[in-house]
DRENDO-1510 file (C-alpha; in Angstrom, 1 decimal, always signed):
<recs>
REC; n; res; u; v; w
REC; 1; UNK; +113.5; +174.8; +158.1 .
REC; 2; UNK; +110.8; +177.2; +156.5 .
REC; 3; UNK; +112.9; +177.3; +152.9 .
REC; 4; UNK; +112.7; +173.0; +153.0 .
REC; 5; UNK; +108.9; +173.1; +154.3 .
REC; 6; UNK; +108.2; +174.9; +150.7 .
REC; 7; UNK; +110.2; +173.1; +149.0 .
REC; 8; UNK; +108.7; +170.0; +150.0 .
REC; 9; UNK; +104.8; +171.8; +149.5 .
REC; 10; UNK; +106.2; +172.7; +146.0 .
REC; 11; UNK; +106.8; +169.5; +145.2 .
REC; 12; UNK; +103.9; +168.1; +146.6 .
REC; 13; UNK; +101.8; +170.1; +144.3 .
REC; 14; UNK; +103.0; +171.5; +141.5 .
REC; 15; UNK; +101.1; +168.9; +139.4 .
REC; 16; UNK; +98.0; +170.5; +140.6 .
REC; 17; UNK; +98.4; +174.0; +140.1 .
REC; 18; UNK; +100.5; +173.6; +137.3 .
REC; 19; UNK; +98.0; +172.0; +135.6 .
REC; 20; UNK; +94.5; +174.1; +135.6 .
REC; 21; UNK; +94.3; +177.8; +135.7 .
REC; 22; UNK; +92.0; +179.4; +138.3 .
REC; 23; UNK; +88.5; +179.8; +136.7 .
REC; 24; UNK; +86.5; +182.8; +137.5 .
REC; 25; UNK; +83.2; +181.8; +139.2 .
REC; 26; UNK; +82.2; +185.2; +139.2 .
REC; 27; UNK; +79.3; +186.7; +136.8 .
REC; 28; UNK; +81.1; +189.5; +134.5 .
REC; 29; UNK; +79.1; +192.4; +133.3 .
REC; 30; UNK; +79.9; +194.4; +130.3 .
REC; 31; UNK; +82.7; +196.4; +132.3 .
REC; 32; UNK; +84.1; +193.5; +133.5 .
REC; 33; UNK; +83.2; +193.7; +136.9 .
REC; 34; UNK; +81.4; +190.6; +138.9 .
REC; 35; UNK; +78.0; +191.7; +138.9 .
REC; 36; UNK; +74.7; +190.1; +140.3 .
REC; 37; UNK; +71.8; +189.1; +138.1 .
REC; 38; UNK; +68.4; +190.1; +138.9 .
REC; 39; UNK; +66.2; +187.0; +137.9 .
REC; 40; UNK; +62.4; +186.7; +137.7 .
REC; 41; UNK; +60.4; +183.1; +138.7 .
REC; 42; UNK; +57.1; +181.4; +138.1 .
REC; 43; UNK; +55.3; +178.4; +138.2 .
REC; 44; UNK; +52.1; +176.5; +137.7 .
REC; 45; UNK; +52.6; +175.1; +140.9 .
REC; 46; UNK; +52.7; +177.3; +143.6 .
REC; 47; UNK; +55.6; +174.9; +145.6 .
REC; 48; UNK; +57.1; +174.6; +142.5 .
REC; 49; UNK; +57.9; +178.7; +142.8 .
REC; 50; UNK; +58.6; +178.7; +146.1 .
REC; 51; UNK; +61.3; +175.9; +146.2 .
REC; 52; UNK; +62.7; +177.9; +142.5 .
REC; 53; UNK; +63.1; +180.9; +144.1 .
REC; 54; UNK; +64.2; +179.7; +147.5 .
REC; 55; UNK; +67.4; +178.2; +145.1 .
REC; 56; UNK; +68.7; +180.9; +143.7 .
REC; 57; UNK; +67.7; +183.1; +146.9 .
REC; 58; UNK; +70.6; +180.7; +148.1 .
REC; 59; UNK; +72.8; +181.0; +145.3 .
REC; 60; UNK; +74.4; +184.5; +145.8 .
REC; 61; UNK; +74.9; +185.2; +142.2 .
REC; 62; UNK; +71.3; +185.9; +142.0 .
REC; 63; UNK; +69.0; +188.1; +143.1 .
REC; 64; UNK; +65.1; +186.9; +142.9 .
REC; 65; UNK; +62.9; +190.0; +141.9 .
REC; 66; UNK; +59.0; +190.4; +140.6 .
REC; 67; UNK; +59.1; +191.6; +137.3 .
REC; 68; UNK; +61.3; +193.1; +134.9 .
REC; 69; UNK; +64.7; +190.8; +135.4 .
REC; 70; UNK; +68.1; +190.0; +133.3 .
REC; 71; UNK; +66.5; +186.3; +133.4 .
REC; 72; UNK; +62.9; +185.3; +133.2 .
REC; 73; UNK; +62.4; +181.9; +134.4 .
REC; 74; UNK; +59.0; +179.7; +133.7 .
REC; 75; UNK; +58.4; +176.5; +134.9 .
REC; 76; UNK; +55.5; +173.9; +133.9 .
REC; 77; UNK; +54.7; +170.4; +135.6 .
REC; 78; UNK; +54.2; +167.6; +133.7 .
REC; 79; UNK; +53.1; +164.9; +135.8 .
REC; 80; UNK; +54.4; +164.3; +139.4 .
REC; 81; UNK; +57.9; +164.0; +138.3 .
REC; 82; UNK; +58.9; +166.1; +135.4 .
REC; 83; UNK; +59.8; +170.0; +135.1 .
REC; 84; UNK; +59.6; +171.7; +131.7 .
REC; 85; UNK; +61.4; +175.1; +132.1 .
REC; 86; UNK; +61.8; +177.9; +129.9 .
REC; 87; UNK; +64.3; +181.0; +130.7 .
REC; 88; UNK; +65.2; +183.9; +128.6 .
REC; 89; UNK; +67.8; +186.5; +128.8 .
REC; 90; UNK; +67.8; +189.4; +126.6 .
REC; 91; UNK; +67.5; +188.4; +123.0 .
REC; 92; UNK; +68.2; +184.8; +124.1 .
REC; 93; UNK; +66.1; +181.6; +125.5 .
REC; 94; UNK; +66.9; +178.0; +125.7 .
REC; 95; UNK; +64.3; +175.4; +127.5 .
REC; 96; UNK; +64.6; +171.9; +129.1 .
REC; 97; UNK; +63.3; +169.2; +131.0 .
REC; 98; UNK; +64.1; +167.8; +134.2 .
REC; 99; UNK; +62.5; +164.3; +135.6 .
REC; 100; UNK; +62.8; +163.3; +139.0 .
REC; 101; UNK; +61.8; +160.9; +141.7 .
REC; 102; UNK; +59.1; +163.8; +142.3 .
REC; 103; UNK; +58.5; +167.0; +141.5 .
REC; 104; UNK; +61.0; +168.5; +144.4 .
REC; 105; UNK; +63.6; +167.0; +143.0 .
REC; 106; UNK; +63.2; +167.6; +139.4 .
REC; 107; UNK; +62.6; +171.7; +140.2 .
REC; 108; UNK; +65.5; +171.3; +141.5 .
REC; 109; UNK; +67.2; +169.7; +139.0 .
REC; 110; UNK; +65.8; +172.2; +136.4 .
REC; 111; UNK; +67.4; +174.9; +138.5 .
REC; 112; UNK; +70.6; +173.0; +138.5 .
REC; 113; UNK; +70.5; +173.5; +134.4 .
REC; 114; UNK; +69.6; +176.9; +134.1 .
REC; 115; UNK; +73.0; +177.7; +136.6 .
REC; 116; UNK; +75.2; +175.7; +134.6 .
REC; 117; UNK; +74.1; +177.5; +131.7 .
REC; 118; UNK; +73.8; +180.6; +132.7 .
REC; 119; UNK; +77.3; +180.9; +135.0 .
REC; 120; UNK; +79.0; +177.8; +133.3 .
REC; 121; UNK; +79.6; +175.8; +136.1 .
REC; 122; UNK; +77.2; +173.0; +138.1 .
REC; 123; UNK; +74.5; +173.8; +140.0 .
REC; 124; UNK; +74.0; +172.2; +143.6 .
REC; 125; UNK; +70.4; +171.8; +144.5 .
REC; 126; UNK; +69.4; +168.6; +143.3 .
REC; 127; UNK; +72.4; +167.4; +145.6 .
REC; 128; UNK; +72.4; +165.1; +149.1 .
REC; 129; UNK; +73.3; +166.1; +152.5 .
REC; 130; UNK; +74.0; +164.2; +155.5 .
REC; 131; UNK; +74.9; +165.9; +158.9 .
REC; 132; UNK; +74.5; +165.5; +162.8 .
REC; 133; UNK; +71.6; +166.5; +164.3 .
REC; 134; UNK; +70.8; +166.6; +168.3 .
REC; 135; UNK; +67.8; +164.0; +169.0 .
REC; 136; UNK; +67.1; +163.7; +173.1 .
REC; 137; UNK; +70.6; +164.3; +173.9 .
REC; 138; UNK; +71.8; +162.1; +171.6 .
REC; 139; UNK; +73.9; +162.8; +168.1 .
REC; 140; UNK; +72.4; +161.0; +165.0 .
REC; 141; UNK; +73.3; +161.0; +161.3 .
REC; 142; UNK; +70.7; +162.7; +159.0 .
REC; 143; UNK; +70.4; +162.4; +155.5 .
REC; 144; UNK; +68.6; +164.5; +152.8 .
REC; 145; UNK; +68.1; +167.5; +150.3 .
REC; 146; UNK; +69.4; +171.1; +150.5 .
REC; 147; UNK; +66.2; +172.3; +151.7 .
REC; 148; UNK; +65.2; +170.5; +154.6 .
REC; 149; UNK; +62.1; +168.9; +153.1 .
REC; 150; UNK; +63.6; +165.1; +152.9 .
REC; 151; UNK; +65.6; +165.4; +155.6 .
REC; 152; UNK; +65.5; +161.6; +157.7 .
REC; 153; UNK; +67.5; +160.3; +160.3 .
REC; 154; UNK; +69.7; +156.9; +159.4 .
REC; 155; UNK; +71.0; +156.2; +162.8 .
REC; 156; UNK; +69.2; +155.3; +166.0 .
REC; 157; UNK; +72.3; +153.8; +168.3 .
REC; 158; UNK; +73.1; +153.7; +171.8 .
REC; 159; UNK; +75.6; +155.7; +171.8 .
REC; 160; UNK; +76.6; +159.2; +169.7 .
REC; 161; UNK; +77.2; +159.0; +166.0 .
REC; 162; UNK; +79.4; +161.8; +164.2 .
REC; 163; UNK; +81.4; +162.8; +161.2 .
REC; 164; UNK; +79.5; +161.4; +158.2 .
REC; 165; UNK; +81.0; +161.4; +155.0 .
REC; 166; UNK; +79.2; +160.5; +151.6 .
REC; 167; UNK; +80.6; +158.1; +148.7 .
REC; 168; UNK; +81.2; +159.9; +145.7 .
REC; 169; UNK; +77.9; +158.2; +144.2 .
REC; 170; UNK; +76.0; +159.3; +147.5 .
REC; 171; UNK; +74.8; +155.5; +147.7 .
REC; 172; UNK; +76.6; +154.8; +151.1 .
REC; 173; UNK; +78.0; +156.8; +153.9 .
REC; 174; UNK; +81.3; +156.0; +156.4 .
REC; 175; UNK; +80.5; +157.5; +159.8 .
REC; 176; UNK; +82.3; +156.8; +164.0 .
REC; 177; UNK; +80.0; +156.1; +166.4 .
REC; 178; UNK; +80.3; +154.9; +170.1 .
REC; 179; UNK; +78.1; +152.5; +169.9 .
REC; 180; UNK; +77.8; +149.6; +170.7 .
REC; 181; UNK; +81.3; +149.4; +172.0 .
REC; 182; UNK; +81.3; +152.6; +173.4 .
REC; 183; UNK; +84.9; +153.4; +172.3 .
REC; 184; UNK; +84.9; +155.6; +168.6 .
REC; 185; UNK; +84.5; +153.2; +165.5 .
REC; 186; UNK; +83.9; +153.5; +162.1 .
REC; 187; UNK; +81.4; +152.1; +160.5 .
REC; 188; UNK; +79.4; +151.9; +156.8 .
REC; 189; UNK; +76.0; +152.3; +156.2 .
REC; 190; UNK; +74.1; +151.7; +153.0 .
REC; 191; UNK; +71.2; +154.0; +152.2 .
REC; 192; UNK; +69.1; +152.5; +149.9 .
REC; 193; UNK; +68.9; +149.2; +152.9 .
REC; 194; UNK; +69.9; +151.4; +156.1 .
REC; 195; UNK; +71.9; +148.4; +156.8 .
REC; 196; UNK; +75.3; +149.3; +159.2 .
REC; 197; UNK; +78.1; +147.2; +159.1 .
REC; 198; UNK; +81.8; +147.7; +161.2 .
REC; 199; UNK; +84.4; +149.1; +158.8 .
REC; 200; UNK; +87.3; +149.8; +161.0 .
REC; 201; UNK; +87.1; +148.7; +165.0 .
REC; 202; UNK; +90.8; +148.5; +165.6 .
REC; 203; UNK; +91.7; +149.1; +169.2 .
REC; 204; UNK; +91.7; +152.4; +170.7 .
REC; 205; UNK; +90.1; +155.3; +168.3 .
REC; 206; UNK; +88.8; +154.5; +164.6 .
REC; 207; UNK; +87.5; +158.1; +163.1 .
REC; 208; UNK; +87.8; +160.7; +160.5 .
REC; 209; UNK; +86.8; +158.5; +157.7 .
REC; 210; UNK; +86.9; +159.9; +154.3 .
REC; 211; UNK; +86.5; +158.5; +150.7 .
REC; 212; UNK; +88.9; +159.3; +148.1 .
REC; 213; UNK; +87.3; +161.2; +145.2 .
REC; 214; UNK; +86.9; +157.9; +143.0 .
REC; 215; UNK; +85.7; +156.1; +145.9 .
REC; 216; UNK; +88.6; +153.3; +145.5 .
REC; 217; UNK; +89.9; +154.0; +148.9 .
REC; 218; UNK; +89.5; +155.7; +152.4 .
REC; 219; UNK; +92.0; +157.7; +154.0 .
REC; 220; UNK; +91.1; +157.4; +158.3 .
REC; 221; UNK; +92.6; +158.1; +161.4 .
REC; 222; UNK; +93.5; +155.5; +163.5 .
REC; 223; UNK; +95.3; +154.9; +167.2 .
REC; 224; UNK; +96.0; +151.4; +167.0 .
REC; 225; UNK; +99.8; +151.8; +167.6 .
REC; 226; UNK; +98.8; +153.9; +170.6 .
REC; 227; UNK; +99.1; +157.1; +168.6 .
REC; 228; UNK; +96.1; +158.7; +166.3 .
REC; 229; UNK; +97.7; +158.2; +162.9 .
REC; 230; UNK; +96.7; +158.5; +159.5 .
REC; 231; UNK; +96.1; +155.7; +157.2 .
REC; 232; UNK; +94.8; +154.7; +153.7 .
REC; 233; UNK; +93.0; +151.4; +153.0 .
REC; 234; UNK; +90.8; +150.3; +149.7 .
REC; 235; UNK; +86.8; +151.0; +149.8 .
REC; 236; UNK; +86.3; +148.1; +151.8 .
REC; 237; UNK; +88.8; +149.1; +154.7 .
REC; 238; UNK; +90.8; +146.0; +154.8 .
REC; 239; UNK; +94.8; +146.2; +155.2 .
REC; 240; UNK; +95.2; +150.2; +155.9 .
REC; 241; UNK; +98.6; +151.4; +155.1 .
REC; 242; UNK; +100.1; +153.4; +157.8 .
REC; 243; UNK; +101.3; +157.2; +156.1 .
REC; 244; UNK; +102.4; +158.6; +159.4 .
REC; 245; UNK; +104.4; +158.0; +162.0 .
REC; 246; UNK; +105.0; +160.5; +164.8 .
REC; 247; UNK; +104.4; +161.3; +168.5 .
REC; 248; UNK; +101.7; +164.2; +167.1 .
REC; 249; UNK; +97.8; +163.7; +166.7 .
REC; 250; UNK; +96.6; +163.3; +163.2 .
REC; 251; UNK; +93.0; +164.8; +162.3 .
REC; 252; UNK; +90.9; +165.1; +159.5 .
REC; 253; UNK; +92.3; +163.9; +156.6 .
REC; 254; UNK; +91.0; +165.4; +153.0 .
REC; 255; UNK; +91.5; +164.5; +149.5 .
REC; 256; UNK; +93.0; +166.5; +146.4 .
REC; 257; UNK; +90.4; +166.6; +143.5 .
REC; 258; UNK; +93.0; +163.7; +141.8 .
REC; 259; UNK; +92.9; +161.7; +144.9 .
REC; 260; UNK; +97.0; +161.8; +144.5 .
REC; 261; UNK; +97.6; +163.9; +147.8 .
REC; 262; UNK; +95.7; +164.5; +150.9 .
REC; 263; UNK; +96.1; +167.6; +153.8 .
REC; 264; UNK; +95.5; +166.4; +156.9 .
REC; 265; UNK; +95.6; +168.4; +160.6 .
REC; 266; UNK; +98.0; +167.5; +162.8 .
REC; 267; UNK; +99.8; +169.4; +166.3 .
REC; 268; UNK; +103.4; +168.4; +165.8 .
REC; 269; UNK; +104.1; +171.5; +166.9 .
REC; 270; UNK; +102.2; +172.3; +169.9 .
REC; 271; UNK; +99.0; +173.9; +168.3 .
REC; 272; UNK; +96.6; +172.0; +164.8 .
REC; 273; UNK; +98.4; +173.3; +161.5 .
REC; 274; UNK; +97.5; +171.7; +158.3 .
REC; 275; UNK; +100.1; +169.5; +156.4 .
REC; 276; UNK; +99.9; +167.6; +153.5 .
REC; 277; UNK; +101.5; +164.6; +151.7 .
REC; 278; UNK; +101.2; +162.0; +149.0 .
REC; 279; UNK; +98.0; +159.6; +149.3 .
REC; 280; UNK; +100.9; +156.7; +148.9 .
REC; 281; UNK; +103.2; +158.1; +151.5 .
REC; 282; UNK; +106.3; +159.9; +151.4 .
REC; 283; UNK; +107.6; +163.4; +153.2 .
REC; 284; UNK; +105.1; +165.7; +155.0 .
REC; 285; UNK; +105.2; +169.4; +154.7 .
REC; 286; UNK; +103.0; +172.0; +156.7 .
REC; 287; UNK; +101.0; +174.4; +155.2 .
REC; 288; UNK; +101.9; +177.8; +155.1 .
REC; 289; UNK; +98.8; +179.0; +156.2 .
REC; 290; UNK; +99.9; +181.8; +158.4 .
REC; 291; UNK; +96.8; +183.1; +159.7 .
REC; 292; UNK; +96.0; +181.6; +162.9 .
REC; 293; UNK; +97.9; +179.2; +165.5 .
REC; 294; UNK; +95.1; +176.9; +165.4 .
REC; 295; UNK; +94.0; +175.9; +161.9 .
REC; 296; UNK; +92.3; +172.8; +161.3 .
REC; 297; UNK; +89.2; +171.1; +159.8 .
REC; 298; UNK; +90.6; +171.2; +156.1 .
REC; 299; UNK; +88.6; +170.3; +153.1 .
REC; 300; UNK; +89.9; +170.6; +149.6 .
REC; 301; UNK; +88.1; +172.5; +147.0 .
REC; 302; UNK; +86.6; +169.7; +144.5 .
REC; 303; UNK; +87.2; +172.0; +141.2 .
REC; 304; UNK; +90.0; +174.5; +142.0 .
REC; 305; UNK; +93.0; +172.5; +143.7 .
REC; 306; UNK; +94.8; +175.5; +144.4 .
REC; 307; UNK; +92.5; +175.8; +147.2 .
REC; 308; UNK; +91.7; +174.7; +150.5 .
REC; 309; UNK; +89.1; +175.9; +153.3 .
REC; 310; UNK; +89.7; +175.1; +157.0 .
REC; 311; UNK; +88.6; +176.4; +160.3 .
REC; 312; UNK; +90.7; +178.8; +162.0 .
REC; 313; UNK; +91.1; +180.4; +166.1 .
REC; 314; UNK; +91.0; +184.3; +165.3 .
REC; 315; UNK; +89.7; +187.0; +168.3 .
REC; 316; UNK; +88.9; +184.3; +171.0 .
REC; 317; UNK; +86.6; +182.1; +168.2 .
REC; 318; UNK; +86.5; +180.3; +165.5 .
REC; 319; UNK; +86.1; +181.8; +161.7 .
REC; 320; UNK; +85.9; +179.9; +158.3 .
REC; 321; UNK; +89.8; +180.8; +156.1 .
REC; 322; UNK; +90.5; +180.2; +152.5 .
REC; 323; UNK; +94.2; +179.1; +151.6 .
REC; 324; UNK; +95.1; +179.6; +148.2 .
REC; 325; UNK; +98.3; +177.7; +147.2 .
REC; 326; UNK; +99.0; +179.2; +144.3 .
REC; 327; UNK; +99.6; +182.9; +146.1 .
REC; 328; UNK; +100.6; +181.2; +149.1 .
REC; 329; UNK; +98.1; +182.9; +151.4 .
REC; 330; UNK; +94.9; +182.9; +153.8 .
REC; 331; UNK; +92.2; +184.9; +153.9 .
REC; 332; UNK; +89.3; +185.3; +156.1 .
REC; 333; UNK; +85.6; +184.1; +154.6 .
REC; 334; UNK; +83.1; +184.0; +157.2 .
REC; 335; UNK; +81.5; +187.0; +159.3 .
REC; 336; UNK; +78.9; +185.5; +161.1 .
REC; 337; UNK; +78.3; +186.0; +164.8 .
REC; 338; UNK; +79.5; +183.6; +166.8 .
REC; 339; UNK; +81.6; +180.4; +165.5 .
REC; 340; UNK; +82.3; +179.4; +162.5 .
REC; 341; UNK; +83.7; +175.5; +162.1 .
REC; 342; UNK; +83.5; +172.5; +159.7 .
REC; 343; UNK; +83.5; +173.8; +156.2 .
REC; 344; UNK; +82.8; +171.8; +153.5 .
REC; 345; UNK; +82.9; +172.4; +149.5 .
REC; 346; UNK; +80.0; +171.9; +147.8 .
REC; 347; UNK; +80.5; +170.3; +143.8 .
REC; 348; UNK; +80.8; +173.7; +141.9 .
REC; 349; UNK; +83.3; +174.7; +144.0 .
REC; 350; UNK; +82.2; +178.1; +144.6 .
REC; 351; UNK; +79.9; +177.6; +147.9 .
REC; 352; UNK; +81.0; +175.5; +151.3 .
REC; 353; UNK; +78.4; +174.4; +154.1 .
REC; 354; UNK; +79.7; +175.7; +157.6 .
REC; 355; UNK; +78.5; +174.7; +161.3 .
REC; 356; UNK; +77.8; +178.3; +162.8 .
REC; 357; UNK; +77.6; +178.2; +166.7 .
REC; 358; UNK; +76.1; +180.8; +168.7 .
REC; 359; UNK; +74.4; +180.9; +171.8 .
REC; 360; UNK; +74.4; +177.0; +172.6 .
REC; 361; UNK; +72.9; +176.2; +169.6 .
REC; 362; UNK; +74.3; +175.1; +166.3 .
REC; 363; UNK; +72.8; +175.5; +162.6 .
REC; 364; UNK; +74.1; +175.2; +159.0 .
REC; 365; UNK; +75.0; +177.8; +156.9 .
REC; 366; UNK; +75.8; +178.0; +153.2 .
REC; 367; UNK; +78.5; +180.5; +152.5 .
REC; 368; UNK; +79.3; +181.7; +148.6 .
REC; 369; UNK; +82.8; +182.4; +148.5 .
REC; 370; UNK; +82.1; +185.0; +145.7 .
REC; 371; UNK; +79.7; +187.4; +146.2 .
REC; 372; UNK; +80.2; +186.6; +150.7 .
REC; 373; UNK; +76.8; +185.7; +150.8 .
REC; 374; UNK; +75.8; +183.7; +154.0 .
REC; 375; UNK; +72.2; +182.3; +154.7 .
REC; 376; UNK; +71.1; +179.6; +157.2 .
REC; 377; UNK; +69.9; +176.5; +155.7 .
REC; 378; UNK; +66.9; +175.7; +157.7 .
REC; 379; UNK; +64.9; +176.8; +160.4 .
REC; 380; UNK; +65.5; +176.2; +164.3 .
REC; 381; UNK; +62.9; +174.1; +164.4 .
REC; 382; UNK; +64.8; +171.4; +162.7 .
REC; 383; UNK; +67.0; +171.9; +166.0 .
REC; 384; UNK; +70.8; +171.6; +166.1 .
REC; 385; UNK; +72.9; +170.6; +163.0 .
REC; 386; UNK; +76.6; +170.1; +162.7 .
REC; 387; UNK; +79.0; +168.5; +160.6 .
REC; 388; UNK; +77.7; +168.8; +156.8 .
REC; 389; UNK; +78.7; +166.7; +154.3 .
REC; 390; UNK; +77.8; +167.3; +150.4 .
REC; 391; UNK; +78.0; +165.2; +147.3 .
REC; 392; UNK; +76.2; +165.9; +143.7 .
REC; 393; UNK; +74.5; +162.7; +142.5 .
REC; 394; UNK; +72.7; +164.0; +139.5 .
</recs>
């Protein structure tokens, strides 16, 4: 049974890791080790240096020092939107400008560039967020920056709203709320208008929305055939196709970088494993994850397809685990105390967002999946968060 599960994963995605080598995200020193780079900021604007540094402070390739530095970073304002910003390295220097909708956004869009040339792959700052956040006993959908400055809340219902998930283009968001039926249902909201609209209110439960990585379609979990299956319907939710059909729950459904395949959590036997199967249908095959009896919350990495994060039962709680298809293998990522649940990539494929829960509270964390970094991403005072989502618009 094990020899025809990877025979059936093989097959399921050997067009994916046959068809991109693993890129080092790492920074390589002269003796080819992964190193960190000491960098040095300032600014004409005092929280123009403060937000700079907070970025790479978040980073974890990066190391923000006063002084002498492997990278000298200047920025200069021009106006209230524009960033000029000038960085040299050795005998090197290169210089650019970043325009925003203000001056937050184009630091952080200026930082974005100097990452991408410096480490040759994307920056995230300049990037949206949406999560749940805990209002008077009630769970609402926030939407914002990386930093907690923007940060506004788009829902205001009757009943608890959960699991947001951004369109590619960050212009809209899916989310299942209870209200106002007070039964889970899926609905789409539109962030430039704030306008909600139902997008899938089948009977019984409607959740686990998700956009495909083209935003043509939405892969969902639905219980309209009295058992939570998972479908796939276009962007605007009409007709979705039923891809499974057992006496199992289905769970959290997430898309390969291609949008050809998706990995989805489902019990069929007993306890969550991951499994996985074409976005058009076809056989199912668990993962071979082999780390934990309870494995669930998958999220595919955006850049590298040979890998996939997910949350995992280890010790009593909850830790963050990396599967890498290629070596066919898990491996443990998170140390914080307490829980660690709901990962999700970020665009360069090298950090993930997690939900840490510790002592009846819950805050974000961004984890760097090179260097092990972990920092919070804002303060208590913000109050619980949960359930990141992350897409790059810029």
């Amino acid at each position: 049974m094990r020899a025809l599960a990877l025979l059936l994963l093989s097959t399921l995605f050997t067009s994916l890791v046959g068809a991109q080598s693993p890129t080092d995200l790492g920074v390589i020193d002269r003796t080819g080790k992964k190193s960190e780079l000491t960098i040095s900021i300032s600014a004409t604007i005092p929280s123009v240096e403060a937000l700079a540094k907070r970025a790479f402070q978040l980073h974890g390739a990066f190391r923000v020092v006063a002084g002498d530095a492997d990278i000298s970073l200047q920025l200069r304002t021009a106006g209230t939107d524009t960033v000029l910003f000038s960085a040299t390295s050795g005998r090197t220097s290169f210089n650019g400008t970043a325009t925003g909708e203000d001056l937050q956004e184009a630091t952080a869009m200026a930082c974005d560039d100097v990452v991408e040339r410096l480490l040759g792959i994307p920056g995230f700052f300049a990037g949206t967020l949406t999560l749940v956040g805990e209002r008077d006993g009630r769970k609402e959908i926030f939407v914002g920056d990386l930093f907690f400055q923007k940060m506004r809340q788009v829902t205001r219902g009757k009943g608890d709203s959960l699991s947001p998930k951004l369109s590619p283009n960050g212009d809209k968001l899916l989310y299942t709320t209870y209200a106002p039926s007070g039964f889970p249902d899926i609905y789409e909201l539109t962030l430039a208008s704030g306008q909600s609209s139902p997008f899938a209110t089948y009977k019984g439960t409607n959740t686990g929305a998700v956009f495909s990585p083209d935003g043509s379609r939405v892969a969902m979990i639905l219980s309209s055939s009295g058992n939570a299956e998972l479908y796939v319907a276009g962007a605007t939710g009409r007709l979705p196709k039923r891809l499974t059909n057992n006496r199992s729950l289905e769970a959290s459904p997430t898309w390969s970088p291609d949008g050809s395949k998706i990995i989805f959590t489902s019990d069929q036997l007993g306890k969550p494993q991951l499994f996985g199967m074409m976005s058009t249908g076809g056989p199912v095959s668990r993962l071979p994850t082999d780390i934990s009896r309870y494995c669930s919350e998958p999220d595919w990495n955006p850049r590298n397809p040979r890998q996939i994060v997910f949350t995992a039962a280890e010790s009593g709680g909850f830790k963050i685990a990396l599967y890498d298809i290629s070596l066919g293998k898990s491996t443990w990522l998170s140390t914080v105390g307490g829980d660690a649940v709901e990962p999700a990539w970020l665009n360069d494929g090298r950090h993930l967002i997690f939900t840490n829960r510790s002592g009846g509270n819950t805050r974000l964390y961004i984890l760097d999946t090179v260097s092990g970094n972990m920092e919070p991403l804002h303060s208590t005072r913000f109050g619980d968060s949960s359930q990141a989502d992350f897409v790059m618009t810029r």
